[in-house]
Steps between C-alpha positions, in 0.01 A plus 500: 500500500791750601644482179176580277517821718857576395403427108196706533698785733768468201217545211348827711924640500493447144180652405574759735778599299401441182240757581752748671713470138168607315451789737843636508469446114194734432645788783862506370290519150297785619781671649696485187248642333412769750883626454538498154141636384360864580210658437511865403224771423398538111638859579817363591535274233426805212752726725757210447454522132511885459882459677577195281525199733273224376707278243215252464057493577330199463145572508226245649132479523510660828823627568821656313876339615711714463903466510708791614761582278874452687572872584187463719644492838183542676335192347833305410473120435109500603195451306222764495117478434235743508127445401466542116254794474436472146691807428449580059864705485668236660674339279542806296682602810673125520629593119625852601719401770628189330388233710438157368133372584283167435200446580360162686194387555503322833233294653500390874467158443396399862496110453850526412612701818268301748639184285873553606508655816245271659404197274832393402655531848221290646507218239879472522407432915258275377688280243833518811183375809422230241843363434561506877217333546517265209835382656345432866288264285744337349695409809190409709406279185856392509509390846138370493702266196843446710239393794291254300835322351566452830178342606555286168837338572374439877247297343729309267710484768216334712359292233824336431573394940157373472527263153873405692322373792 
C-alpha cells in the first residue's frame, strides 16, 4: 500500500511541475512581450513621422505596428502600436516621409490561441498520465503472469511427487 502512495505522490510532483513549466512559459511570454511592445497615442505616432523616425508601418484591421527607425532613442529596439483610426492622408503621409508600409489583414483566430496555450498543454499531460499509467498495467499484468507461472510449476511440481508415489 505504502508504495502506491509514493507512485501516486510521484505522479502529483510531476504534474505539479509540468504545470509550473506551462505557467512560467505563458508569464516569461507575457513579459517578453510587455518589454518589447508599446503602445503610443495616434498623435504620437504622426509626431514621430513629421521628425522622421518610423522606418517601417504595418497596418492591421485594428491596429498599425509600427517600427522606429534606429536614430529613435526614445523608442529604440521596441515595437509600437496605436489604434488604426482610419486616417485618408495616411499613407500619403507614409509616402512623404519614406517609410515602407504593408498592409495585413489579421484575424484573431481564437481556436488557435485557446488551442496552444491550453489544449495542447493538457493533452501532452494526458498522453504522459496514460503512459504512466499504461506501464503500472503492464507490470501488475506482469507480475499477475510471473505469479501464475509460479502457481503452474508448483503444480507440476506436485503432480509429479504424487504419480512418484
Amino acid at each position: 500500500m505504502g508504495e502506491k502512495i509514493k507512485k501516486i505522490v510521484k505522479i502529483l510532483y510531476i504534474l505539479a511541475i509540468l504545470i509550473l513549466v506551462c505557467v512560467f512559459f505563458i508569464a516569461f511570454n507575457y513579459a517578453k512581450d510587455t518589454l518589447a511592445t508599446k503602445e503610443i497615442t495616434y498623435n504620437e505616432f504622426i509626431n514621430l513621422l513629421e521628425k522622421k523616425q518610423v522606418s517601417k508601418v504595418v497596418i492591421e484591421n485594428e491596429n498599425l505596428i509600427i517600427t522606429p527607425s534606429e536614430n529613435n532613442e526614445e523608442y529604440k529596439g521596441k515595437t509600437l502600436f496605436t489604434a488604426n483610426i482610419n486616417d485618408r492622408n495616411l499613407i500619403s503621409k507614409l509616402k512623404e516621409a519614406n517609410v515602407k508600409f504593408e498592409w495585413k489583414n489579421t484575424k484573431d483566430n481564437s481556436i488557435n490561441i485557446i488551442s496552444f496555450w491550453w489544449v495542447i498543454p493538457l493533452v501532452i499531460i494526458f498522453f504522459i498520465w496514460k503512459y504512466i499509467k499504461l506501464k503500472k498495467e503492464n507490470k501488475y499484468l506482469l507480475a499477475q503472469i510471473k505469479e501464475l507461472t509460479e502457481k503452474k510449476d508448483i503444480n507440476i511440481i506436485n503432480d509429479e511427487k504424487s504419480e512418484n508415489k
